[in-house]
VOPAGU-2260 file (C-alpha; in pm, 1 decimal, decimal comma):
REM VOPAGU-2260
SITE   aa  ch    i         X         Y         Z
SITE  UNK   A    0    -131,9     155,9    1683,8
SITE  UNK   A    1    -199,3    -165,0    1509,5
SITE  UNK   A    2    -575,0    -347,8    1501,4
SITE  UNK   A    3    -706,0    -549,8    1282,4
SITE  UNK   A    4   -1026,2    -678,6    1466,2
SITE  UNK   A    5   -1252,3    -821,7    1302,6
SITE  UNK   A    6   -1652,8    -729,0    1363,8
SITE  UNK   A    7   -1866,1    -964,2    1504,2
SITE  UNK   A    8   -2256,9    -973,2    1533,9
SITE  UNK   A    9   -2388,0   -1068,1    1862,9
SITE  UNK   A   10   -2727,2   -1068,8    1919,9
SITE  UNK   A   11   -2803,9    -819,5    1652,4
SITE  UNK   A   12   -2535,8    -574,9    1812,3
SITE  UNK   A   13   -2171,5    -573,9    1685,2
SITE  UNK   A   14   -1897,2    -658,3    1955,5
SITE  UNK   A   15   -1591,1    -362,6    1910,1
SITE  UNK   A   16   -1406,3    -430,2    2187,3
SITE  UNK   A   17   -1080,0    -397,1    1987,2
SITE  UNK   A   18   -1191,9     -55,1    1827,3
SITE  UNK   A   19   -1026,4     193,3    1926,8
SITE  UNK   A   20   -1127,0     561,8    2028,9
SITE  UNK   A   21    -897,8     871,3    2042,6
SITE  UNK   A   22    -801,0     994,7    2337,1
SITE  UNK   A   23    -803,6    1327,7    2444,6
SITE  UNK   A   24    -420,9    1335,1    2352,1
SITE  UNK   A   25    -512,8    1255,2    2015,4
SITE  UNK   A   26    -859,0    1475,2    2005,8
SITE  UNK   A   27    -651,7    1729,0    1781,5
SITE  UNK   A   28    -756,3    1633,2    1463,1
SITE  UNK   A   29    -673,1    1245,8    1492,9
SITE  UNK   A   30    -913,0     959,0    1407,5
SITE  UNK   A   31    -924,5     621,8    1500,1
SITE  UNK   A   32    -791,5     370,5    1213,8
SITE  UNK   A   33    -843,1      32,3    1217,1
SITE  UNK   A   34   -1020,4    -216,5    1004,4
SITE  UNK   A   35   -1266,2    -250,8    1218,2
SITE  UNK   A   36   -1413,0      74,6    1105,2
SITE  UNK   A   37   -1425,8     -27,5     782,6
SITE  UNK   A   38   -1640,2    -393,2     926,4
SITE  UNK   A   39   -1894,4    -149,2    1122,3
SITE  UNK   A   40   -1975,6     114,2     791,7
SITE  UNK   A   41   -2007,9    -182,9     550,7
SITE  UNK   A   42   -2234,3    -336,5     847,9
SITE  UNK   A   43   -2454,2     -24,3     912,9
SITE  UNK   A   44   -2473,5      28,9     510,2
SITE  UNK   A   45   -2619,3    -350,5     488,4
SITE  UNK   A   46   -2868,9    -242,6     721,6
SITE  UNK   A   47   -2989,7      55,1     604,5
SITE  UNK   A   48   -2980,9     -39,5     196,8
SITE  UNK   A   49   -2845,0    -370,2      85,1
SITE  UNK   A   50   -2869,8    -274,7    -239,8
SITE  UNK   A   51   -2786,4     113,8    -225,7
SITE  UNK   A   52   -2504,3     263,4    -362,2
SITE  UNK   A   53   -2175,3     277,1    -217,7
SITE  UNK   A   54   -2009,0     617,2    -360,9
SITE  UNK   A   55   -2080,0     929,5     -77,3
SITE  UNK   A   56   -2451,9     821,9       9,2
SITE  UNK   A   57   -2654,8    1097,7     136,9
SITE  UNK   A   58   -2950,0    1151,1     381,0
SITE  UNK   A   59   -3129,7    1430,5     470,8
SITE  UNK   A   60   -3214,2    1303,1     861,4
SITE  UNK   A   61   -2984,5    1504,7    1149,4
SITE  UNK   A   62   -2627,5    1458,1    1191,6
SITE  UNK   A   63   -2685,0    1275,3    1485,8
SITE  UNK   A   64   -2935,7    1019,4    1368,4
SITE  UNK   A   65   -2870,3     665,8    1213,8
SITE  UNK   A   66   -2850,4     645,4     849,7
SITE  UNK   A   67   -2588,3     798,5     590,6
SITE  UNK   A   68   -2417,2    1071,3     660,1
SITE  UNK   A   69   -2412,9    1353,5     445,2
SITE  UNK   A   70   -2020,7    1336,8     377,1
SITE  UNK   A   71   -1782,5    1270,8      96,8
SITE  UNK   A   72   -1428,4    1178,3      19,0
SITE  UNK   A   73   -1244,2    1322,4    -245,8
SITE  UNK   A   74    -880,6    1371,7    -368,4
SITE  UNK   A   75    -740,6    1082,2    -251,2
SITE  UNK   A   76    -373,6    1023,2    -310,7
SITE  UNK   A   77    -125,3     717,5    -196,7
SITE  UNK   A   78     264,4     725,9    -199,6
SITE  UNK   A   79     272,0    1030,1    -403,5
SITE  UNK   A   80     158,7     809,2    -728,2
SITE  UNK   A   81     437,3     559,2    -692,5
SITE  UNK   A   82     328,7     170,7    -636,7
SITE  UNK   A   83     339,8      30,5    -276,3
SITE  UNK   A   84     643,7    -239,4    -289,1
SITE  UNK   A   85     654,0    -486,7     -29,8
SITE  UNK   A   86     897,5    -707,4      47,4
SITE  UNK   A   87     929,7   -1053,9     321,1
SITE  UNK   A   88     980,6    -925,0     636,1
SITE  UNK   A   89    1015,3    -534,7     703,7
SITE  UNK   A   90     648,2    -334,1     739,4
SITE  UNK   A   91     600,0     -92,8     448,7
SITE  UNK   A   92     412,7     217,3     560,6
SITE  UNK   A   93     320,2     498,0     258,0
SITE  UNK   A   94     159,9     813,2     321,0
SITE  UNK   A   95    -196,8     863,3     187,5
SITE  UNK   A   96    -412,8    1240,2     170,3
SITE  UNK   A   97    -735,4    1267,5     119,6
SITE  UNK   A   98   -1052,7    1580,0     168,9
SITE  UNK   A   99   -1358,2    1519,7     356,4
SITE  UNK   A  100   -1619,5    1729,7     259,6
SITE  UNK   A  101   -1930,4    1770,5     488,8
SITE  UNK   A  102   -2310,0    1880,0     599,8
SITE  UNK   A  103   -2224,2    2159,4     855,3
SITE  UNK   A  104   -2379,5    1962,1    1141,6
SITE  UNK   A  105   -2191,1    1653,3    1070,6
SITE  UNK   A  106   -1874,2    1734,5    1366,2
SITE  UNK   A  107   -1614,6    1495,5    1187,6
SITE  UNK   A  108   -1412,4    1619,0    1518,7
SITE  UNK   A  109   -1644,5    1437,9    1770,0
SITE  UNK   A  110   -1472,9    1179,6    2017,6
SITE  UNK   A  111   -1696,2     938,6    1874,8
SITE  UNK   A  112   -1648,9     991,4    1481,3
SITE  UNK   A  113   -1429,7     797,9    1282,7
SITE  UNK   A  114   -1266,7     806,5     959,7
SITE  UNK   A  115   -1068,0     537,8     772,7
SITE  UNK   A  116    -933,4     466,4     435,1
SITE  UNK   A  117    -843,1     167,1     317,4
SITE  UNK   A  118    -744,0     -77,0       8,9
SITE  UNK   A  119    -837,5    -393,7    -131,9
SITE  UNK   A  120    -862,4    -617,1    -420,4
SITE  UNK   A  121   -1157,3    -827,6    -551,4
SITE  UNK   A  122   -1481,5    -717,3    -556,3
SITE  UNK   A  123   -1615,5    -468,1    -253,4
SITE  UNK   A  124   -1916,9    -680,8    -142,4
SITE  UNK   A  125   -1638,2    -970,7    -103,7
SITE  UNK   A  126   -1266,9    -841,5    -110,4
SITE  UNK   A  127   -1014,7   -1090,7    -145,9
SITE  UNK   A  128    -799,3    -901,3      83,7
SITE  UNK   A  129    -780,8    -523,2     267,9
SITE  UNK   A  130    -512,0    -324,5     390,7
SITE  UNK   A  131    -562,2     -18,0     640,8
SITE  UNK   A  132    -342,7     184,8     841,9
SITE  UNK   A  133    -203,7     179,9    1175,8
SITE  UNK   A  134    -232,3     465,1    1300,1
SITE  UNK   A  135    -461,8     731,4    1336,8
SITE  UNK   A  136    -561,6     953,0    1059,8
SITE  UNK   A  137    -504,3    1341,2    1110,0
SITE  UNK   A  138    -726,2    1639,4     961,5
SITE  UNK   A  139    -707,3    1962,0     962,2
SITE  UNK   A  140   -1043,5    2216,6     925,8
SITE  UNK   A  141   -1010,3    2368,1     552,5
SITE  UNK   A  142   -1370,5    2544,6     621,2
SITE  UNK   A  143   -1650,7    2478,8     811,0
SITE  UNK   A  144   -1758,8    2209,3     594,3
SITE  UNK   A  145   -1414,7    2045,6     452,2
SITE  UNK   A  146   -1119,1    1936,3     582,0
SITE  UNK   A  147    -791,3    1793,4     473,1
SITE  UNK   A  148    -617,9    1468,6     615,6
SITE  UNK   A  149    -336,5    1291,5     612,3
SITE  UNK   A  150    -254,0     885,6     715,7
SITE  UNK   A  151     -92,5     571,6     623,6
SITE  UNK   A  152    -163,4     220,8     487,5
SITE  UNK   A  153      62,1     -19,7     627,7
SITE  UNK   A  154     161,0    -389,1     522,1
SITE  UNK   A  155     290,0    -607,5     777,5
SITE  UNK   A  156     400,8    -893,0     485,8
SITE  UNK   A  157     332,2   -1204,6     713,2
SITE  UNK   A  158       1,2   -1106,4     849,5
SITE  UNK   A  159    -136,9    -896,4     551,3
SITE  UNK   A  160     -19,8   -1085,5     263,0
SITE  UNK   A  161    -216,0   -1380,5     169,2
SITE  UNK   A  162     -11,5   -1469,6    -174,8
SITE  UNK   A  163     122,9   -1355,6    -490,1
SITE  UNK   A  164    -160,1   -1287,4    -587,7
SITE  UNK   A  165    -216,1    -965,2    -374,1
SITE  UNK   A  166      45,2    -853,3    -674,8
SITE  UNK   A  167    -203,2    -669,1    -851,7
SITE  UNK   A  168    -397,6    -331,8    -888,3
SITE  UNK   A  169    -570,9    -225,9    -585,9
SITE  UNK   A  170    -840,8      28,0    -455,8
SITE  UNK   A  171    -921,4     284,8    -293,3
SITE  UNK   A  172   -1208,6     318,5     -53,1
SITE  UNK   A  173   -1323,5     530,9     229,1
SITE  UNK   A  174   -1532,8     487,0     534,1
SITE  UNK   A  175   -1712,7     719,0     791,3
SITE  UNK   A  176   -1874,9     593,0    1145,3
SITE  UNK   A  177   -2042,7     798,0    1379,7
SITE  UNK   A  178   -2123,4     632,5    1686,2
SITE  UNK   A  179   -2378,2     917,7    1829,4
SITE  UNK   A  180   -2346,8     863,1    2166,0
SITE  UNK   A  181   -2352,1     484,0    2178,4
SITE  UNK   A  182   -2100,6     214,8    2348,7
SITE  UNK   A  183   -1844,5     132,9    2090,6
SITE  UNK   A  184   -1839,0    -232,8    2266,3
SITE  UNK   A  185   -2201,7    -282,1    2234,1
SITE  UNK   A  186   -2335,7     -90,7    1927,7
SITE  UNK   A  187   -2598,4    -212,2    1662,2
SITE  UNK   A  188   -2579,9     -86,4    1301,6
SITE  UNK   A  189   -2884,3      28,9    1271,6
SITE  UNK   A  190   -2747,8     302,4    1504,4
SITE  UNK   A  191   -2511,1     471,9    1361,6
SITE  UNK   A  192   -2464,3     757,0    1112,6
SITE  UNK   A  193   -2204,3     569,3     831,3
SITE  UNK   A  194   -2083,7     716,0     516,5
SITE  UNK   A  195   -1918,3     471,1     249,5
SITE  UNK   A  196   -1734,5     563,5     -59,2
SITE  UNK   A  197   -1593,9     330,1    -315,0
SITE  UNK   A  198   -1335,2     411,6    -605,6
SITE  UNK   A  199   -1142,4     651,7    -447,5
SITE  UNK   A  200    -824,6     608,5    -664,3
SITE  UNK   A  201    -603,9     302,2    -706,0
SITE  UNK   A  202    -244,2     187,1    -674,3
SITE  UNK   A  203     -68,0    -132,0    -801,3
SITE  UNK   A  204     102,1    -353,5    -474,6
SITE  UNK   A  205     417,4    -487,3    -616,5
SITE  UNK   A  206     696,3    -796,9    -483,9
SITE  UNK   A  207    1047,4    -610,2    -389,9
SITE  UNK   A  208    1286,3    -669,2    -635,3
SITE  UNK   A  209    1689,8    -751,9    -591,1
SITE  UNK   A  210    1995,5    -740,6    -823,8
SITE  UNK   A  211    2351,9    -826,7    -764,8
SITE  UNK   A  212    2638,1    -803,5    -989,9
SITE  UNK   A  213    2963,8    -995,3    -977,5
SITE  UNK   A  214    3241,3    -920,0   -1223,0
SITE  UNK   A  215    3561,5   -1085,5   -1265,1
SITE  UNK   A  216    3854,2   -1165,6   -1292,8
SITE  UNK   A  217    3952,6    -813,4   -1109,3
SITE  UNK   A  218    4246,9    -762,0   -1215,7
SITE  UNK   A  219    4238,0    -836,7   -1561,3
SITE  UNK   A  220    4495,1    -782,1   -1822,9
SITE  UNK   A  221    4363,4    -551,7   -2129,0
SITE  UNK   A  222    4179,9    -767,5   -2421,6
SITE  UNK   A  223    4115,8   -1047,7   -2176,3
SITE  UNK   A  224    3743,0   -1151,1   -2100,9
SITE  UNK   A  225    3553,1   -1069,6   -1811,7
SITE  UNK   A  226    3269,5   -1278,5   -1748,5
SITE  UNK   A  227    2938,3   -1090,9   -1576,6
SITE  UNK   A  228    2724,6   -1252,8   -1329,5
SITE  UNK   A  229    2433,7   -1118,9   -1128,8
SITE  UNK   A  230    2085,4   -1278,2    -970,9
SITE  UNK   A  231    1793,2   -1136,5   -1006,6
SITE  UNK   A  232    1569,2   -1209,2    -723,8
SITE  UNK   A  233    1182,0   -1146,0    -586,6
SITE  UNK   A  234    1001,4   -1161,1    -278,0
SITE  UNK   A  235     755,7   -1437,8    -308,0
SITE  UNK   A  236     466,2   -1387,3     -80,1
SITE  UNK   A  237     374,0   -1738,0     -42,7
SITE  UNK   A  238     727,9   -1850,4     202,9
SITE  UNK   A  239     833,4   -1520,3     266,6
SITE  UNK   A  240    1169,4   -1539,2      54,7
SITE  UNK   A  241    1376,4   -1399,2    -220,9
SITE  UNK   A  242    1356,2   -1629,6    -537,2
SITE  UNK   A  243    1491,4   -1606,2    -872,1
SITE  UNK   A  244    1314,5   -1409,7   -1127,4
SITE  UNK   A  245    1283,7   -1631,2   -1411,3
SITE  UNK   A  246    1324,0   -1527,2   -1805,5
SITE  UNK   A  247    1352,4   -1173,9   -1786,9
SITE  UNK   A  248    1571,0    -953,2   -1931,1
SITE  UNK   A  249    1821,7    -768,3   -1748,9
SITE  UNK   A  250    2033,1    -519,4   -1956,0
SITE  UNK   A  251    2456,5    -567,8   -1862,1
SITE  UNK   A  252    2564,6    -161,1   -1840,0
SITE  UNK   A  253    2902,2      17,7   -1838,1
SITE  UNK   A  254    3038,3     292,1   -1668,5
SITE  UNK   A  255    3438,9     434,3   -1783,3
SITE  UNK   A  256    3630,5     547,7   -1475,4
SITE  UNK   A  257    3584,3     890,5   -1439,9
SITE  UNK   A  258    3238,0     910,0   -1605,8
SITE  UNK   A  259    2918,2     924,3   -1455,7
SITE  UNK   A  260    2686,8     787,5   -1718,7
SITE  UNK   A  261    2611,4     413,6   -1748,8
SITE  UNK   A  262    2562,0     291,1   -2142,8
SITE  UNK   A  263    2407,1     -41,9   -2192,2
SITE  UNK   A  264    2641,9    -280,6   -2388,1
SITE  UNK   A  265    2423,2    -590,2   -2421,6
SITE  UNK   A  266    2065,6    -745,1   -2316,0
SITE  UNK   A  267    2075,4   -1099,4   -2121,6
SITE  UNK   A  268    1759,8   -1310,2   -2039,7
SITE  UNK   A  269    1760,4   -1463,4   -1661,5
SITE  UNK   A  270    1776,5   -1846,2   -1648,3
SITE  UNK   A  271    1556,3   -2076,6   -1467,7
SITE  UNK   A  272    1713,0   -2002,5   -1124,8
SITE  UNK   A  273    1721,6   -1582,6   -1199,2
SITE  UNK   A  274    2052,4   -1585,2   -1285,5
SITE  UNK   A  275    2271,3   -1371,5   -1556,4
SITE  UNK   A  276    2598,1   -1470,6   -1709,7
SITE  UNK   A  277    2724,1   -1330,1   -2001,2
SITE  UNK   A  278    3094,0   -1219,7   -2126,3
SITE  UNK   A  279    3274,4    -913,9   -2261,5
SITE  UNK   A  280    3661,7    -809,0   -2345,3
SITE  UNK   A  281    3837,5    -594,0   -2082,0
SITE  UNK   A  282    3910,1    -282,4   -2269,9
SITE  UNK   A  283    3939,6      57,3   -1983,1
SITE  UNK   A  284    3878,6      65,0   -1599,4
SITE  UNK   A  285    3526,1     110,6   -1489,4
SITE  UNK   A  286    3252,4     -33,6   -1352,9
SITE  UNK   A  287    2977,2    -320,2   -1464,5
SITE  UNK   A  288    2586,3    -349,1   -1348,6
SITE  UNK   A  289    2296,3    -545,5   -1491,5
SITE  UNK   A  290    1964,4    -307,6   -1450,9
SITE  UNK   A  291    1585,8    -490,2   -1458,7
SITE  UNK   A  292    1328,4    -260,5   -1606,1
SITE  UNK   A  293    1052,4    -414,6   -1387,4
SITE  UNK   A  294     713,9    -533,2   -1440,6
SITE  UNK   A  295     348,4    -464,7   -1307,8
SITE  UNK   A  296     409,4    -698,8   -1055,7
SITE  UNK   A  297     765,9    -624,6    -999,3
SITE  UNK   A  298     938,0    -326,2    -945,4
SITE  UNK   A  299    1270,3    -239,7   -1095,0
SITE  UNK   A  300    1639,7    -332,4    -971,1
SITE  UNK   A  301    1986,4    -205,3   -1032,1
SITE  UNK   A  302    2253,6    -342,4    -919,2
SITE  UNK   A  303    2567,8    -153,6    -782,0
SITE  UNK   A  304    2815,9    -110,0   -1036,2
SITE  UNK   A  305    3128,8    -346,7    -970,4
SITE  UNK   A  306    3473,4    -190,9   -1038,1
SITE  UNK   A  307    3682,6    -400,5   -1261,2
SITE  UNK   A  308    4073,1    -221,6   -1232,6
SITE  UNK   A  309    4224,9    -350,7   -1640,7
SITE  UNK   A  310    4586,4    -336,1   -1657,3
């Protein structure tokens, strides 16, 4: 399930026609996760303290009445600790976890409670851009007062990605809703039990990387020289293609027939298109790759070793 809605006030009530509920099919555990969950807790936090704090607010009114509820995140993790890579076309989903802890009379299992956690960049009162996930978030009771979940952020590059920019660090934040009884199309957030909890954890969002290799001539008489060429390419998030990756260095490796170890032989610095070209003598069979280390914006690349046959 994929929504992105975006929350609108009407009338001093906010319109969620494109929230969705779970359904009894998904009452096991399963939230609903869209952004728009994250629109209605920032909304029903600006209502009850523009200025309050934003890290696992607490209030001491019923689980059922407006206001914060008594409920925390904690523990949050995101692709296992690796960064979240996307590339131009494909949609890159990564698992996140993360433990709710709760007052015992907040029912995090109600039909009408709803959990979401999210990303973005910027500043939280105005993000330059927020990914969520796209499907619903699943917990499991760890006691009667935490539990332990399990979802997904997903980046669908041509409607998430506003740039190169969203290149960068990113966090972590989670939000809590609980409707209490009210109409989900109709609700005002002055209504609503909320929770909202910044700095959850972070995780750098980085441009898929690509690197070919090309060696020749193949055959090539012993002593001759082989001349190594590869392109080393990025997505750019701006036209949705590869480009070169411009004046980096990309380190030319060697593997003997027969051996399973690559050894660097030399270091060669990409040109203004991405490209590498360099040259070496043809002394045994084996194979030839340039390897990119990567960079906080850019992932790393290997190519696959080309076999060069010397005679």
């Amino acid at each position: 399930m994929r929504i992105r809605a975006t929350v609108a006030a009407v009338s001093g009530a906010l319109a969620l026609s494109a929230l969705a509920l779970p359904s009894a099919a998904q009452a096991d555990g399963a939230h609903g996760s869209t952004g728009s969950i994250a629109e209605l807790a920032r909304a029903a936090h600006s209502a009850a303290a523009p200025s309050g704090a934003k890290t696992g607010a607490r209030s001491a009114a019923s689980a059922d009445e407006p206001g914060p509820l008594d409920l925390t995140f904690s523990k949050f993790t995101i692709n296992g600790g690796k960064p979240l890579v996307v590339g131009t076309t494909y949609t890159k989903r990564v698992p996140t976890t993360f433990t709710v802890t709760h007052a015992a009379d907040v029912d995090i299992f109600a039909d009408d409670f709803m959990l979401e956690v999210g990303l973005y960049r910027g500043s939280f009162d105005n993000p330059a851009n927020e990914f969520y996930g796209d499907d619903f978030p699943v917990c499991k009771k760890a006691s009667a007062t935490v539990a332990t979940c399990k979802a997904n952020i997903a980046v669908y590059p041509e409607f998430d990605l506003l740039g190169n920019a969203d290149a960068t660090k990113w966090k972590a934040v989670g939000y809590a809703v609980a409707l209490n009884g009210h109409d989900p199309d109709d609700v005002d957030p002055g209504d609503i039990g909320f929770a909202v909890q910044d700095n959850l954890g972070t995780t750098l969002v980085q441009r898929a990387s690509k690197q070919t290799v090309n060696a020749s001539p193949e055959p090539v008489k012993k002593g001759k020289t082989i001349t190594v060429t590869g392109w080393l390419s990025r997505a750019n998030w701006d036209d949705f293609k590869y480009h070169g990756y411009t004046s980096q260095s990309v380190k030319l490796q060697f593997r003997k027939k027969g051996s399973s170890t690559y050894t660097t032989v030399k270091t060669v610095k990409t040109n203004n298109k991405g490209d590498a070209k360099t040259t070496v003598k043809a002394t045994v069979d084996g194979y030839w790759r340039y390897s990119f280390a990567g960079t906080s914006t850019t992932p790393a690349a290997t190519a696959t070793g080309d076999y060069v046959d010397v005679k």
